[in-house]
C-alpha positions as a printed Julia matrix, in Angstrom:
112×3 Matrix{Float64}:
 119.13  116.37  132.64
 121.31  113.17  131.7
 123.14  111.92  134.91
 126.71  113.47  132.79
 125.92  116.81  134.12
 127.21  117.49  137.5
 125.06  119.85  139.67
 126.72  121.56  143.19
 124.77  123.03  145.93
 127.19  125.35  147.26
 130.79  127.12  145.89
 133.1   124.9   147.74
 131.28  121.82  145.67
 131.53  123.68  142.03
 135.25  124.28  143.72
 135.95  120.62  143.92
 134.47  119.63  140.89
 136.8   122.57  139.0
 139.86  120.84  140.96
 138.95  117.62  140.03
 138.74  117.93  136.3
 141.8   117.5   134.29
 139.6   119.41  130.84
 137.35  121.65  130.19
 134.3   122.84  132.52
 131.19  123.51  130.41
 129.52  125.75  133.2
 125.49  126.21  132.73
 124.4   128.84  134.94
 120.57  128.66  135.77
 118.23  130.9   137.43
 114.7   129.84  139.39
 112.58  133.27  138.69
 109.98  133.07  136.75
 111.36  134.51  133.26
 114.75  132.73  133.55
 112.63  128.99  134.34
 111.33  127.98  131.06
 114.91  129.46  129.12
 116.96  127.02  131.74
 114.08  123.8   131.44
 114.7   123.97  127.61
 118.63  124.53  127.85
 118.76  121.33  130.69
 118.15  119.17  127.61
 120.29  120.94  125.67
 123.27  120.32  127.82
 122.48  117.22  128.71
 122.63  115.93  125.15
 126.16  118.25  124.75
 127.57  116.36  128.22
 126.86  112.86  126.58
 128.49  114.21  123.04
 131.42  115.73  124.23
 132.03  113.13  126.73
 135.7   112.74  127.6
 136.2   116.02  126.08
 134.79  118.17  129.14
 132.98  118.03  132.26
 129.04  119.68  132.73
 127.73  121.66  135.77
 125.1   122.82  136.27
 125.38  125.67  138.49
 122.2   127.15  140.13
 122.75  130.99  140.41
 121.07  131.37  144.1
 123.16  128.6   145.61
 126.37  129.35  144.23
 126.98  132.97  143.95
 130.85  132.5   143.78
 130.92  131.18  140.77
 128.64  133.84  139.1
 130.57  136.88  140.45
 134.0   135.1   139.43
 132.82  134.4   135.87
 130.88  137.65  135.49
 127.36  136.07  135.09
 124.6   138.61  134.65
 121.41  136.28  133.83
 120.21  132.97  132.98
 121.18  131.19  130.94
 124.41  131.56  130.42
 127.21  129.15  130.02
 130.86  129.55  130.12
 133.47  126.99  129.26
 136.36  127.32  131.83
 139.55  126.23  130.98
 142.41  125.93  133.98
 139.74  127.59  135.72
 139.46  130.89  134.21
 136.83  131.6   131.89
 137.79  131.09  127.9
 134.69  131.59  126.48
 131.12  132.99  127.6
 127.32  133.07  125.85
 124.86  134.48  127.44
 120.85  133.51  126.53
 119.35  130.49  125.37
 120.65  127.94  122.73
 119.51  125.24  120.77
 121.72  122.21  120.35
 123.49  123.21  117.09
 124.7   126.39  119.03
 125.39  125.28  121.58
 127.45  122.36  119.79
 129.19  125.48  117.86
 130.13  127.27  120.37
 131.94  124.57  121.74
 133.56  123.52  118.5
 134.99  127.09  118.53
 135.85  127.15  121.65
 137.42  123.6   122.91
């Protein structure tokens, strides 16, 4: 994942990072069991490449579902992947499932 994508072990770090950031939060939300591994491995790309595009334009995390479980329950995340693009830290958009870069790059055209 390209070094643009910000990854907290805990809430209080994705809590910091959200205070920190003036934009946008493109929030990836990844799991570690086995059917929500290879989904998240081919989405890490994804977002990587979307963090390096939309550079200036928002901030990445990466947000591990079993380490922070603030985040999930105060965005409403029910699986992985998912991502949600927080704005003044509420949630203004949400897609849950895999995506391929074009999507991906849509749904934040739509939504930024």
């Amino acid at each position: 994942m390209a070094r643009r994508v910000h990854q907290p072990l805990e809430n209080q770090e994705f809590e910091f990072i959200l205070g920190m950031t003036d934009g946008p939060v493109l929030a990836y939300f990844c799991g570690t069991w086995p059917k929500a591994v290879k989904a998240c491995k081919e989405m890490d790309e994804v977002v990587g490449e979307a963090a390096e595009a939309y550079a200036g334009r928002l901030t990445a995390v990466k947000v591990d579902i079993t380490r922070c479980p603030g985040p999930v329950q105060r965005y409403g995340v029910t699986g992985a992947p998912t991502v949600v693009l927080i704005k003044g830290g509420e949630a203004a958009a949400t897609e849950a499932g895999p995506m391929d870069g074009p999507a991906l790059k849509e749904f934040l055209d739509s939504n930024l």
